[in-house]
C-alpha positions as CSV (number, residue, x, y, z in Angstrom):
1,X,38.3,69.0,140.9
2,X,37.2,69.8,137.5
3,X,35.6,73.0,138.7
4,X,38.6,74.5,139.0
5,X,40.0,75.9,135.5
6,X,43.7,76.0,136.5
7,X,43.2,72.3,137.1
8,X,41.6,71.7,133.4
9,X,44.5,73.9,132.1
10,X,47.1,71.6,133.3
11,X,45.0,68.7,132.1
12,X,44.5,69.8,129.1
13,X,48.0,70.8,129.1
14,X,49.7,67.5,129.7
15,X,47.4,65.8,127.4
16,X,48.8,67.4,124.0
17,X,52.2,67.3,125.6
18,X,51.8,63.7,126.1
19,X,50.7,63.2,122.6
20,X,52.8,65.5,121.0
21,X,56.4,64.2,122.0
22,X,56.5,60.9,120.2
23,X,55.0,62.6,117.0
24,X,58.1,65.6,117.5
25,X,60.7,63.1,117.9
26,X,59.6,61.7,114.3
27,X,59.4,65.1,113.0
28,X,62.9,66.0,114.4
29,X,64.5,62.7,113.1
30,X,62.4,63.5,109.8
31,X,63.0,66.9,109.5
32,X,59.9,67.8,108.8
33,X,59.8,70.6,112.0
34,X,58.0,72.7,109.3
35,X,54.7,70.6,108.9
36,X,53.0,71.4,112.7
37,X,53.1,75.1,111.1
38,X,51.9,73.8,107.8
39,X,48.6,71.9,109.8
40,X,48.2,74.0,112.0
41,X,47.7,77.4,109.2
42,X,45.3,74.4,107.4
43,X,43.1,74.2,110.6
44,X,42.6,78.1,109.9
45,X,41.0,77.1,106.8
46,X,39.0,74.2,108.5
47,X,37.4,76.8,111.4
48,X,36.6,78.9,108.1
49,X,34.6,76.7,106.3
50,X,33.1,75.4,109.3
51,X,31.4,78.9,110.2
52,X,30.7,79.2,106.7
53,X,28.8,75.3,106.3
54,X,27.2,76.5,109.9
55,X,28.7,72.6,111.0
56,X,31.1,71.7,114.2
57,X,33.9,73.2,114.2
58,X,36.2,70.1,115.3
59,X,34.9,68.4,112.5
60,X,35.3,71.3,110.0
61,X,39.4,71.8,111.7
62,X,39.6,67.7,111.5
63,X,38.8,67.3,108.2
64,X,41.0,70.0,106.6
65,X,43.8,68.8,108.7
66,X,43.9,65.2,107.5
67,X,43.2,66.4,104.4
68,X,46.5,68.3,104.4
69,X,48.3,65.4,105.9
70,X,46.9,63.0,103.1
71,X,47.8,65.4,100.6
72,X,51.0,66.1,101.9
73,X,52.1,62.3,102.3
74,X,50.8,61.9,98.7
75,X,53.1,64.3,96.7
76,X,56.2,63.8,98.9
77,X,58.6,62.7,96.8
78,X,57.4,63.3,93.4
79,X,59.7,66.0,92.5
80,X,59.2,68.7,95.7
81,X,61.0,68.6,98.4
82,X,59.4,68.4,101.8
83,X,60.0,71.8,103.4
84,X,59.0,73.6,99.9
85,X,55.8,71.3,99.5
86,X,55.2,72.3,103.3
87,X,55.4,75.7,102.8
88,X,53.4,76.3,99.3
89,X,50.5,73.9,101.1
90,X,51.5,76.1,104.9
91,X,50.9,79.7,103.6
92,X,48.3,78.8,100.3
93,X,46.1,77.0,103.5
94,X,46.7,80.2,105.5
95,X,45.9,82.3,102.5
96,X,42.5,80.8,101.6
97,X,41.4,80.5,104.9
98,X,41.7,83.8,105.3
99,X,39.5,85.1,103.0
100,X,36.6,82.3,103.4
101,X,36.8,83.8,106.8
102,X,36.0,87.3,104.9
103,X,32.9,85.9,103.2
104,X,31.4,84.8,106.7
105,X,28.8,87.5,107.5
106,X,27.3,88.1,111.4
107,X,30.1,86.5,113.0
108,X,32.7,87.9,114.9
109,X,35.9,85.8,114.4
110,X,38.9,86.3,117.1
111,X,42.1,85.0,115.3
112,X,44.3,85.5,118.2
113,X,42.5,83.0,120.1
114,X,43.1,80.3,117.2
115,X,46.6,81.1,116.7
116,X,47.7,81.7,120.4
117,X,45.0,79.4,122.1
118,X,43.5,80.0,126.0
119,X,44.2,77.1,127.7
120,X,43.0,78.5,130.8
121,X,39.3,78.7,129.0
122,X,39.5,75.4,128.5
123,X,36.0,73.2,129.5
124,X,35.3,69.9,130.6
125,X,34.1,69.3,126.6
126,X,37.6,70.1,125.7
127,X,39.5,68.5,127.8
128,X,37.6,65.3,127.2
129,X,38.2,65.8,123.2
130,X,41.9,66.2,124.2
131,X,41.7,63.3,126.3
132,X,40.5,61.1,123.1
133,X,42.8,62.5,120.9
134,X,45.8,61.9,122.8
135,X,45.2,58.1,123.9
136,X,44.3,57.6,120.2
137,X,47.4,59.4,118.8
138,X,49.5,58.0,121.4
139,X,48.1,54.3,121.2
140,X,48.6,54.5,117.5
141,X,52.2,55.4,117.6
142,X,52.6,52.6,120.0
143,X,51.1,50.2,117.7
144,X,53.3,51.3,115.0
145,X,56.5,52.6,116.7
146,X,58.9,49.8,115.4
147,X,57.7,50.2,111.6
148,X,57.7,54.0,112.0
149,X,61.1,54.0,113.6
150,X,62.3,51.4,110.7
151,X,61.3,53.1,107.8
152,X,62.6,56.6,109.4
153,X,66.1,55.2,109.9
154,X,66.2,53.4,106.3
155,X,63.5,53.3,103.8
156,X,65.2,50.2,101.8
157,X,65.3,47.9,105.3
158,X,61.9,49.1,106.0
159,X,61.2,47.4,102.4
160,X,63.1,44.6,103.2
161,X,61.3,44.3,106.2
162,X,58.2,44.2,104.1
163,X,57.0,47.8,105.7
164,X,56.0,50.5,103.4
165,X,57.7,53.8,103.8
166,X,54.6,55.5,102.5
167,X,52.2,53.9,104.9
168,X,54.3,54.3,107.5
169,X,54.7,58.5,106.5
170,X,50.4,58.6,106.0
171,X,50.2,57.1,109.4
172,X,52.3,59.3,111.0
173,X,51.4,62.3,109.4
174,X,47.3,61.6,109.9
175,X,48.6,61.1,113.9
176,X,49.7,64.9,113.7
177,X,46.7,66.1,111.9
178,X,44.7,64.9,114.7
179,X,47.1,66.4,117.3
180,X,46.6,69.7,115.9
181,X,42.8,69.3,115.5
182,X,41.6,68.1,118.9
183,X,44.4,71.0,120.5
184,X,44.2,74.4,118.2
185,X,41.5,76.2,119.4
186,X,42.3,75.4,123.3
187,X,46.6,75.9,122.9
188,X,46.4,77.4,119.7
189,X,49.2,76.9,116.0
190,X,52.1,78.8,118.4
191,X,51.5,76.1,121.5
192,X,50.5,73.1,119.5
193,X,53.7,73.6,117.0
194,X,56.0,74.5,120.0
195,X,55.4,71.5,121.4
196,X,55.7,69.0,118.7
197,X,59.6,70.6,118.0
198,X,61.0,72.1,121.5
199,X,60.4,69.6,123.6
200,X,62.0,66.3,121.4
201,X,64.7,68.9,120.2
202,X,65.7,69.4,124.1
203,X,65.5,65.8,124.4
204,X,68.0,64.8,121.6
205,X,71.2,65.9,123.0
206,X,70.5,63.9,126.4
207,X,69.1,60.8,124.4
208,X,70.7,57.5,123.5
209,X,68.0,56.2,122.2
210,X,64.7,56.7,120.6
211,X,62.4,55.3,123.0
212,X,64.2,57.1,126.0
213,X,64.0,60.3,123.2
214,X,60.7,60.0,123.0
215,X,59.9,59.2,127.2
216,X,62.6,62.5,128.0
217,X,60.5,64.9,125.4
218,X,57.2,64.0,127.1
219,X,59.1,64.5,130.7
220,X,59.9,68.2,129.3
221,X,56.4,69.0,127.3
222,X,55.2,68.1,130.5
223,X,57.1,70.4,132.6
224,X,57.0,73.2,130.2
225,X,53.2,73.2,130.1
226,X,53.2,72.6,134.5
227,X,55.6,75.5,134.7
228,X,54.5,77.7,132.2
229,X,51.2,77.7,133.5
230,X,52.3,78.5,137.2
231,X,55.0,80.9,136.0
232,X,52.2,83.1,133.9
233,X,49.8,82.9,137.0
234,X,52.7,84.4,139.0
235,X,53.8,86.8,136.6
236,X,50.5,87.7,134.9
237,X,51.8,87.1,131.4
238,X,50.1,85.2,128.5
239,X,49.7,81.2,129.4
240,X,50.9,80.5,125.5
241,X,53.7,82.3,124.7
242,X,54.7,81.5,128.7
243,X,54.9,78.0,128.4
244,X,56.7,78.0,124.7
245,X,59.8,80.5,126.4
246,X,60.0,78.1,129.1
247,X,60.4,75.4,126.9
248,X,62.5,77.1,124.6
249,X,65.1,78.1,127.8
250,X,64.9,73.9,128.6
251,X,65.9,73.5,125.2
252,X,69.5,76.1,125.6
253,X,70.1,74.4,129.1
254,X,70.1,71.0,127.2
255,X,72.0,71.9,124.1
256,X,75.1,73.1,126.1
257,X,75.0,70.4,128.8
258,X,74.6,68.6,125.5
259,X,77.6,70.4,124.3
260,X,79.6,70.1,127.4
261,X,79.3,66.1,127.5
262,X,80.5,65.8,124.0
263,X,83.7,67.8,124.7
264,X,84.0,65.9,127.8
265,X,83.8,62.4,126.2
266,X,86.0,63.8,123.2
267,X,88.8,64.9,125.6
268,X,88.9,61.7,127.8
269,X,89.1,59.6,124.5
270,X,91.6,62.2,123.3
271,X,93.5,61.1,126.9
């Protein structure tokens, strides 16, 4: 079964959708859509200094991103907002990674690949590293769901509850550095950031509550990734940028079904 790479794709597929929807629901609810985008550029850095040390380059993409996720959770809120602390930290990461990239000598670096992915390239090494990154990143926002959800809502009952916002912020920010890790070079920072926003954002307007938020975005990562695979095999189109649009055309259908509900339920109260 695992001979067969459209079989590995879907795998490997499913697995970050899997792992990415509860962590987008937080970012949607946190409004932090920026910082996949902000990682993700990060990781550039990370496969940089990893050619450059000569040393594995999950380790080198790992580090940098929970780097960036420590660093980020430690300045928020001491004077920067977080979407202008995303983007300085976003585009400097991008920036120096960049030219550490220029300094490596004898090796031929393909950008595209890290910033679009090929998930159909995927092996039975990644899939397995995808595999272990998801059932941690998934187990650990399991563990911690009711104090992450707590101290989202209302940072004064999570501290009456005797949870601490900022723990709650490292953990879930140290969850999406390892998201981004174990899936940029096989989905790439379009897939990878796509899927953390699109699919929880086409989840909201159907959603009563978080937990069925969180179960409905995984439902429609899931089917984004299934579909877009088998609508770019049909079409002969890129796999990435494929399964984004269809999960980007999920996310209209839902906003004005959405929409259409909330004029519905206004008009019969209105009655």
């Amino acid at each position: 079964m695992f001979d067969d790479f459209l079989v590995r794709a879907v795998l490997a597929g499913l697995g970050v959708a899997l792992a990415a929807a509860p962590l987008g629901c937080f970012v949607v609810w946190r409004r932090m859509a920026y910082f996949g985008d902000a990682t993700a550029h990060a990781a550039i850095l990370g496969v940089a200094l990893s050619l450059l040390l000569s040393t594995s380059m999950l380790a080198g993409v790992l580090a940098v991103s929970l780097l960036m996720a420590v660093v980020v959770s430690q300045l928020s809120g001491r004077g920067y907002a977080m979407d202008t602390l995303l983007g300085v930290m976003a585009h400097s990461a991008l920036a120096f990674g960049l030219v550490a990239v220029s300094f490596v000598s004898g090796v031929r670096i393909d950008l595209m690949a890290y910033l679009f992915g090929d998930i159909l390239a995927v092996g039975k090494s990644d899939l397995m590293i995808i595999a272990a990154g998801a059932i941690l990143v998934v187990s650990l926002v399991g563990w911690r769901w009711s104090a992450l959800l707590t101290a989202t809502l209302d940072e004064d009952l999570a501290r009456a509850s005797g949870i601490d916002p900022r723990r709650e912020q490292l953990v879930l920010t140290l969850s999406l550095a390892v998201v981004v890790a174990v899936a940029l070079k096989v989905v790439g920072v379009l897939l990878i950031a796509a899927l953390l926003i699109i699919p929880a954002a086409a989840a909201r307007p159907l959603c009563r509550t978080p937990e069925a938020m969180a179960l409905v975005a995984a439902s429609i990562g899931a089917c984004s990734t299934t579909g877009g695979l088998q609508a770019a095999y049909w079409l002969d189109t890129p796999t990435g940028p494929t399964i984004v649009s269809l999960a980007a055309l999920i996310f209209v259908v839902t906003s004005v079904v959405g929409r259409l509900c909330y004029s519905r339920s206004r008009a019969v109260r209105a009655e």
